[in-house]
C-alpha positions in Angstrom: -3.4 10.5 -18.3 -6.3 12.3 -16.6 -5.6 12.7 -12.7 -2.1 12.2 -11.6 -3.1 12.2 -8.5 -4.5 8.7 -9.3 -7.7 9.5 -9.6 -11.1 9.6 -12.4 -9.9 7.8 -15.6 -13.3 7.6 -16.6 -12.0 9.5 -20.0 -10.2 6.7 -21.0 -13.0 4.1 -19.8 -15.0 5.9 -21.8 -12.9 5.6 -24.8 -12.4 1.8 -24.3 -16.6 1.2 -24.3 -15.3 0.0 -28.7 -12.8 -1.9 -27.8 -14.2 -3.8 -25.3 -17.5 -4.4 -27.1 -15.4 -5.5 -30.2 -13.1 -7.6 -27.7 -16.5 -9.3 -25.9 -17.9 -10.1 -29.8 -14.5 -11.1 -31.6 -12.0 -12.3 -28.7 -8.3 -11.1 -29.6 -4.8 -12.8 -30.0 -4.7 -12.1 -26.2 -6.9 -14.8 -25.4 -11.0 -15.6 -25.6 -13.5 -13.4 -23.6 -13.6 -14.9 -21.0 -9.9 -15.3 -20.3 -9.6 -11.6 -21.0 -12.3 -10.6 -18.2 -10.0 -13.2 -15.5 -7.4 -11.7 -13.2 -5.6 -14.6 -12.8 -5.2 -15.3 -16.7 -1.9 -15.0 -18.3 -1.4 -13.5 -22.2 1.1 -14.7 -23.7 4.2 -13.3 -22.5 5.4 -11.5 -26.0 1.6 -9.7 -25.4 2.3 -9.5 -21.8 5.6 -8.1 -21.3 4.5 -5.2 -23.7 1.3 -4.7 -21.9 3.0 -4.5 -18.7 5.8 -1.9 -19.6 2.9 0.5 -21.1 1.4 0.8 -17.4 4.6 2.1 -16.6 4.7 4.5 -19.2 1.0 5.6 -18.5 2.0 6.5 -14.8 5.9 6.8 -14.8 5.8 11.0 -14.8 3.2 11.5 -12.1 4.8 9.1 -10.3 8.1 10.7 -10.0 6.7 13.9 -10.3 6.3 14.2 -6.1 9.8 13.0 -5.0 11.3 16.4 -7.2 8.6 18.8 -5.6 9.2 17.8 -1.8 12.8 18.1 -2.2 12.5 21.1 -4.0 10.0 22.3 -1.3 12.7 21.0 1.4 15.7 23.2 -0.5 18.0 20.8 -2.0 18.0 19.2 -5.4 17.7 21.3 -7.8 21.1 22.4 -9.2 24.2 20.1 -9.4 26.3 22.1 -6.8 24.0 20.9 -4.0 25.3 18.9 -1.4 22.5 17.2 -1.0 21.8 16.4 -4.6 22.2 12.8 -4.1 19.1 12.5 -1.3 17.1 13.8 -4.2 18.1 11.2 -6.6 17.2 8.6 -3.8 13.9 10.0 -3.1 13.1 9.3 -6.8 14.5 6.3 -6.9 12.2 5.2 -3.9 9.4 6.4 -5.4 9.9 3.5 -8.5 11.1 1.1 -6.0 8.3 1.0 -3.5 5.5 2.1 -6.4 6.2 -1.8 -7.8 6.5 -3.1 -4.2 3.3 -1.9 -3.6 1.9 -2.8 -7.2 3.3 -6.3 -6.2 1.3 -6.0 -2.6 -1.9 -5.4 -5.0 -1.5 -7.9 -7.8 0.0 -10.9 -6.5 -1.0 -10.2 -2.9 -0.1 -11.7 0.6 -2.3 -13.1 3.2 -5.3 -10.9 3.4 -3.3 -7.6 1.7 -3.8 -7.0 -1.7 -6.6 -7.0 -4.1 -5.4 -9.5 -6.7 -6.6 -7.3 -9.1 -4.3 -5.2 -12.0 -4.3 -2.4 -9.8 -1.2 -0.3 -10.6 0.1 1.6 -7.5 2.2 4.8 -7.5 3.4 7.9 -5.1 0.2 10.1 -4.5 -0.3 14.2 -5.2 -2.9 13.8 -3.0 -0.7 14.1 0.6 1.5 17.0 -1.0 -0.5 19.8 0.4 0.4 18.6 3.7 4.2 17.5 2.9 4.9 20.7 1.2 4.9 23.2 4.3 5.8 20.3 6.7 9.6 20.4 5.0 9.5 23.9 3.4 13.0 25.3 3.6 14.6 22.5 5.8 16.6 20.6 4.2 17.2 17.2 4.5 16.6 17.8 7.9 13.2 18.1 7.7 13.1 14.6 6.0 12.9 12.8 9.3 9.7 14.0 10.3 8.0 13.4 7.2 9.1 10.0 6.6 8.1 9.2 10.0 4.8 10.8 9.3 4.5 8.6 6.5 4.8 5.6 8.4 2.9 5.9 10.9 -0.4 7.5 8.5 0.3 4.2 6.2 -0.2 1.7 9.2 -3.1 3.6 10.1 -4.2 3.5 6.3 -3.5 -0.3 6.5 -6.1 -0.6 9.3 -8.6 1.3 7.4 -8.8 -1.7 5.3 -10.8 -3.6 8.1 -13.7 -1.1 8.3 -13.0 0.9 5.0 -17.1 0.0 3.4 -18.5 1.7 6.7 -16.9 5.2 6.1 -18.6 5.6 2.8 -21.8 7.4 4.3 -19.5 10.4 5.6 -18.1 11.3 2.3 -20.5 11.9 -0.9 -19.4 13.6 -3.6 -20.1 16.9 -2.2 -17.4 16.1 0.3 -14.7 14.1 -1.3 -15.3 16.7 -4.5 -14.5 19.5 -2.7 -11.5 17.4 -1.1 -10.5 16.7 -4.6 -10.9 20.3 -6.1 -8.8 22.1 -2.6 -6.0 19.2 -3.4 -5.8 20.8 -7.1 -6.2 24.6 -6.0 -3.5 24.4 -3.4 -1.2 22.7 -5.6 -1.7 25.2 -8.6 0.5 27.7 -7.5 3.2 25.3 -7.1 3.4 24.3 -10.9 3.6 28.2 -11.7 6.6 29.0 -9.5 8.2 26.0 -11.3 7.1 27.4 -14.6 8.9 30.6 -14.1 12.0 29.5 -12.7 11.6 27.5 -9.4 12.9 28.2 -6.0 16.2 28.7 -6.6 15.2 31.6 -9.0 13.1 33.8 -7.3 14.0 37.0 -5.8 16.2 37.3 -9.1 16.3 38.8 -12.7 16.3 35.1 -13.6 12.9 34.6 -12.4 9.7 34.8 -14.5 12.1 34.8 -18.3 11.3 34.2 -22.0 14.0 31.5 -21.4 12.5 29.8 -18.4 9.0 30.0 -19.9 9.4 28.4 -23.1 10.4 24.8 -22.1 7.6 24.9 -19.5 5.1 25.9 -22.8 6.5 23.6 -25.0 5.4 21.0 -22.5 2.0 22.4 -22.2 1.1 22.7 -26.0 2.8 19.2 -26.6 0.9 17.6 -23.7 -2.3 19.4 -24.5 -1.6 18.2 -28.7 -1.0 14.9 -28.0 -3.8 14.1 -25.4 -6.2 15.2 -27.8 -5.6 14.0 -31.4 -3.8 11.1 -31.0 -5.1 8.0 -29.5 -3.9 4.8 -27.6 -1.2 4.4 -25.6 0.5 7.5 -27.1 -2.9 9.6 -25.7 -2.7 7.7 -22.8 1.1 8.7 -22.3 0.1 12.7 -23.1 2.1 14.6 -19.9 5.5 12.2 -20.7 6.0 12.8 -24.3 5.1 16.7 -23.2 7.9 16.5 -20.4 10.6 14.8 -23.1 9.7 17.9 -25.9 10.2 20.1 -23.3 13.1 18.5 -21.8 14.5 18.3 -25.5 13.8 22.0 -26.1 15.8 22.7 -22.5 18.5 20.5 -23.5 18.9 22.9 -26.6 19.1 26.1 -24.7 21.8 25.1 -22.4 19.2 24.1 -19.3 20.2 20.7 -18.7 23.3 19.5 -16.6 24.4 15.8 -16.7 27.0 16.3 -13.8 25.7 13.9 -11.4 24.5 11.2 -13.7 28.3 9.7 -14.0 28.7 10.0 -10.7 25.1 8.0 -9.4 26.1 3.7 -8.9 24.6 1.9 -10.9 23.7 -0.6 -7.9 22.6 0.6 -4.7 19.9 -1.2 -2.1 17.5 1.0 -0.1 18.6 2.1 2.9 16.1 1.9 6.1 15.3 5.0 8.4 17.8 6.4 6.0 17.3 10.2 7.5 16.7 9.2 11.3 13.1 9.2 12.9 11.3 12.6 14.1 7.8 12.6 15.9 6.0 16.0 14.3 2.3 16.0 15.4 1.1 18.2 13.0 2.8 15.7 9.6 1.1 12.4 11.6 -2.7 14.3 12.1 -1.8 15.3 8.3 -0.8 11.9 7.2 -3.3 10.1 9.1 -6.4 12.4 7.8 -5.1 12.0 4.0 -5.0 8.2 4.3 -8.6 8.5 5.0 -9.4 10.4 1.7 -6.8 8.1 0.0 -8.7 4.9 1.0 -12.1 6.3 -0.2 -11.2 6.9 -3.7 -9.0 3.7 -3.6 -12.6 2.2 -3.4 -14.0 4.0 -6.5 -10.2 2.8 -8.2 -11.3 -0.7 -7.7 -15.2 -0.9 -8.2 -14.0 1.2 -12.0 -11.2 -1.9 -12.5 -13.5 -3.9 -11.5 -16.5 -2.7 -14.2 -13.9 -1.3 -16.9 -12.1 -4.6 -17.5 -14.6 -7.7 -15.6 -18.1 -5.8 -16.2 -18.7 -6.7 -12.5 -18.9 -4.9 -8.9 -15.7 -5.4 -6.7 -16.0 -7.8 -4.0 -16.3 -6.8 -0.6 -12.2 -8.5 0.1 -11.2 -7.0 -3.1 -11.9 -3.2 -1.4 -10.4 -4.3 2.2 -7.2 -6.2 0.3 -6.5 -3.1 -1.8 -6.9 -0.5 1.3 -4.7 -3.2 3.0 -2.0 -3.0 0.5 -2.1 1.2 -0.2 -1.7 1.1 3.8 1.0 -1.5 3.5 3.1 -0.2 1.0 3.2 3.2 2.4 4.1 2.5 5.3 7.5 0.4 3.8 8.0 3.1 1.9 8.2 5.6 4.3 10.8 3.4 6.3 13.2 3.4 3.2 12.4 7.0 2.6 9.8 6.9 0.2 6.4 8.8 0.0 2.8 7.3 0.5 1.2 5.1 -2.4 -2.2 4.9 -4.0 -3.6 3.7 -6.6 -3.6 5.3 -10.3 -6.5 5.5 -12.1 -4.9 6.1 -15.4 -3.9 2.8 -15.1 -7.9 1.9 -14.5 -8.7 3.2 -17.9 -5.9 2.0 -19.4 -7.5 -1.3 -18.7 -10.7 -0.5 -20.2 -8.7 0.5 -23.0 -6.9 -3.0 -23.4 -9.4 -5.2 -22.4 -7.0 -7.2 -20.3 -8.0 -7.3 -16.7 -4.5 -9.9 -16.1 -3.1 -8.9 -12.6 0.1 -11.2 -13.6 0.4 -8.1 -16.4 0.5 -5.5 -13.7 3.0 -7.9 -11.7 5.3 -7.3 -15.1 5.1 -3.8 -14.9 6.2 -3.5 -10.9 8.5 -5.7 -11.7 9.8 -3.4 -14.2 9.6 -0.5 -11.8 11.4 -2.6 -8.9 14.3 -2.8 -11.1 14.8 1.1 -12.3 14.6 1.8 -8.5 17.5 -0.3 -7.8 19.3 1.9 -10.4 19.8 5.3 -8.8 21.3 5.9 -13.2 17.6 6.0 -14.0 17.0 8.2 -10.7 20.2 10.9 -11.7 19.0 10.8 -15.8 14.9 11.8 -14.2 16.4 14.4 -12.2 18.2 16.2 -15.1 14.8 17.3 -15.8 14.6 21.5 -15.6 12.2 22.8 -13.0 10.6 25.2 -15.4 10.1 21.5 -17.6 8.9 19.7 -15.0 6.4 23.2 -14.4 5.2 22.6 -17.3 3.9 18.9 -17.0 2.9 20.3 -13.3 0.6 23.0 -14.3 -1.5 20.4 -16.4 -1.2 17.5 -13.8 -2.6 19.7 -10.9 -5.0 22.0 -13.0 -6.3 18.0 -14.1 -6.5 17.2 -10.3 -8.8 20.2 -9.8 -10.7 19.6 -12.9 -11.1 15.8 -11.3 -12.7 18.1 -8.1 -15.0 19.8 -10.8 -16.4 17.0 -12.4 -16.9 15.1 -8.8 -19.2 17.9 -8.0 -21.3 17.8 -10.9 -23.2 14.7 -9.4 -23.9 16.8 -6.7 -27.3 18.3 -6.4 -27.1 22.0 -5.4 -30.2 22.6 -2.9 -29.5 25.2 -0.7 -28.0 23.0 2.1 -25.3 22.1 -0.4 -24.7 25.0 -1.4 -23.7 26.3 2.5 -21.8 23.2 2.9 -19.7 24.3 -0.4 -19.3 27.7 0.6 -18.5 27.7 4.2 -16.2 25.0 3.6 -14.4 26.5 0.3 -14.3 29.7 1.7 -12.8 28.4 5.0 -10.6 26.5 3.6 -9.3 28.4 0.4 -8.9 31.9 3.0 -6.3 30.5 4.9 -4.2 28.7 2.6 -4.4 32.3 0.6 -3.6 34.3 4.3 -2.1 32.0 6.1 -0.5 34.9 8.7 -4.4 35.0 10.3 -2.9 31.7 11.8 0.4 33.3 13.7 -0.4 32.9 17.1 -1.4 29.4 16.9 0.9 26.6 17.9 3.5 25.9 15.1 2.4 22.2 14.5 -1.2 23.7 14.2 -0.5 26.6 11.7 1.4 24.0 8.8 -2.3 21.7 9.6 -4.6 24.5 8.4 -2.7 27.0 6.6 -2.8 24.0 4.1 -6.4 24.9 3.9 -7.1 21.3 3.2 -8.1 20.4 6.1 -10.2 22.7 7.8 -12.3 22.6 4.1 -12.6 18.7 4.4 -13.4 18.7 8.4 -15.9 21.2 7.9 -17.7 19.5 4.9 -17.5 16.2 6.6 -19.1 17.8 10.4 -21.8 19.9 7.9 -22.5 17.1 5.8 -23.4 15.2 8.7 -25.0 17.6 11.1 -27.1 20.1 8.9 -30.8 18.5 7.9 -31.2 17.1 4.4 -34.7 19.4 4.0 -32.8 22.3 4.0 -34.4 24.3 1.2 
């Protein structure tokens, strides 16, 4: 798994150059070459079914992982006294519910949405630096605003979709590198605070323990263990078999509390505008910028299906029916209470890895997803999961979203002009999200839009970019 966020599994394309050589020479009991390189060819389904529960597996823990550090950010969840508990459990189960709707939207498709491709949708890391201070501390309360946030930005992500090939120009690597790299950065200190202990935790003796550490390192050395000398699937699925030793290693220590599992249904449909509507300007300018950012790299998600698993560019539709659908299925999900979707690019390596570019294999595996959402069981058992455990997996899945940043700017050339652009911005940015009380007297809607110090790094790298001469020496 190399970007939760969904982005840059060139690692695993990388690792798959064998296999698909081998594949393109030998054919497989999957099917000849050529049917392996067609979207619309079916495996057999004792191949398939397989194949399609292992793209779960490869993007289950990310996907989850955002539900747990809203609510946590929001106040409720975490601990089996909380009133609220049960909102918590629903947000997860959402986020499996409307990541296979929206897989579905990509892989089977409807009308112009979707990208008939095996693209393997799931909720984003990319909007938390935005969701995080818009509900810190409120409660359910402040899930209203959000949600409506999300729909609105995912119907403006949907219309992306019809000019999406023309916003390329504004956003090299120098910009959407530096987008990448604040996303991790401003997310790092998150994982941390989960490490030691979480919310509920600090201010106490509790805070910062042997005890709350050692789960959260067991999850680390696991993760970091299995990622790099094992191989496969088992490689592939690196932060979830970290999360289960450290859950494991919790469990034995007492951490772990089953309390609300018996009393979850083991039925229940979602529930629309669950939490009421709430119009916050600063969550929609928030929502609506991400989806930008969100539908760029969606691009590069598609063109590295499209080479990794076909050895061909991606179509013009294919692009606009895949912006269509992460617009689409965002924008349902935020009006059952779940949180915006992109697409996953561990999934795009896993692909390369398997040589089989079948969509109807991908259909299998949102399929599989649909149906744990309808379960709020499997949403109660995932949210038995310690916060210093899920810490753990977080420190590596955002230090791998900043290390995605990284290795985005290493294409950059760094003249002088870039090197302005990168500073200003970074420092900018970086400044206020560190000192965020050099902000007080603005407007409250405007302080939670660049505090975040996303955005006031990516609008000023975009408006240098495009406004400072290219022979600056």
């Amino acid at each position: 798994m190399t970007d939760p966020s969904g982005r840059g599994g060139t690692d695993n394309q990388r690792n798959g150059t064998t296999h698909m050589a081998d594949i393109a020479t030998h054919g497989s009991a999957l099917g000849t070459p050529e049917q392996l390189r067609d979207p619309d060819y079916t495996p057999p389904l004792a191949n398939a079914i397989p194949l399609g529960i292992q793209h779960v597996l490869a993007m289950f823990a990310s996907n989850v992982t955002p539900a747990i550090i809203v609510a946590g950010a929001a106040g409720f969840g975490f601990g089996s006294n909380s009133a609220d508990f049960p909102s918590m459990i629903y947000m997860i189960q959402m986020s499996m519910l409307f990541a296979g709707i929206a897989t579905l939207f990509q892989s089977i498709g409807l009308g112009p949405v979707g990208a008939r491709l095996p693209i393997v949708q799931g909720t984003s890391f990319a909007f938390l630096p935005i969701m995080i201070p818009a509900v810190a501390g409120q409660g359910v309360a402040g899930m209203a605003g959000l949600m409506t946030g999300v729909f609105i930005g995912g119907i403006f992500h949907f219309f992306l979709g019809t000019f999406i090939g023309r916003l390329r120009f504004a956003l090299p690597p120098l910009v959407t590198g530096l987008i990448v790299l604040m996303i991790g950065l401003s997310l790092i200190r998150v994982g941390i605070q989960y490490a030691a202990g979480g919310v509920p935790k600090m201010g106490t003796e509790g805070f910062g323990t042997l005890a709350m550490w050692t789960p959260a390192l067991v999850v680390v050395v696991v993760t970091l263990a299995v990622k790099f000398f094992t191989r496969g699937l088992v490689s592939v699925s690196a932060v979830l078999i970290g999360l289960v030793a450290g859950y494991v290693v919790a469990l034995l220590m007492g951490q772990v509390s089953f309390g609300n599992v018996g009393n979850a249904a083991v039925f229940a449909p979602p529930l629309p505008f669950r939490w009421g509507l709430e119009f916050n300007v600063a969550i929609i300018v928030g929502m609506i910028f991400m989806a930008v950012i969100s539908a760029i790299e969606t691009v590069g998600d598609v063109s590295g299906i499209c080479k990794g698993g076909a050895g061909r560019e991606a179509t013009d539709r294919e692009i606009a029916g895949a912006t269509y659908a992460d617009g689409l299925g965002t924008a349902v999900a935020g009006i059952f209470g779940g949180l915006p979707n992109t697409s996953f690019s561990q999934n795009v390596g896993l692909i390369s890895m398997t040589g089989v570019m079948s969509r109807h294999v991908v259909t299998i595996g949102g399929i599989f997803l649909i149906l744990c959402g309808l379960i709020p069981k499997v949403g109660a058992v995932v949210s038995t999961v310690p916060i210093n455990v899920l810490g753990g997996g977080v420190i590596v899945m955002f230090g791998m979203v900043a290390a995605a940043g990284v290795n985005m700017l290493s294409e950059v050339v760094w003249n002088r002009r870039n090197m302005v652009i990168f500073a200003v911005s970074l420092s900018v940015g970086l400044g206020l999200q560190l000192e965020p009380s050099a902000l007080q007297h603005l407007p409250g809607w405007l302080q939670i839009l660049l505090t975040s110090g996303l955005l006031p790094a990516a609008g000023l790298s975009i408006a240098l970019n495009l406004l400072l001469p290219e022979d600056l020496d």
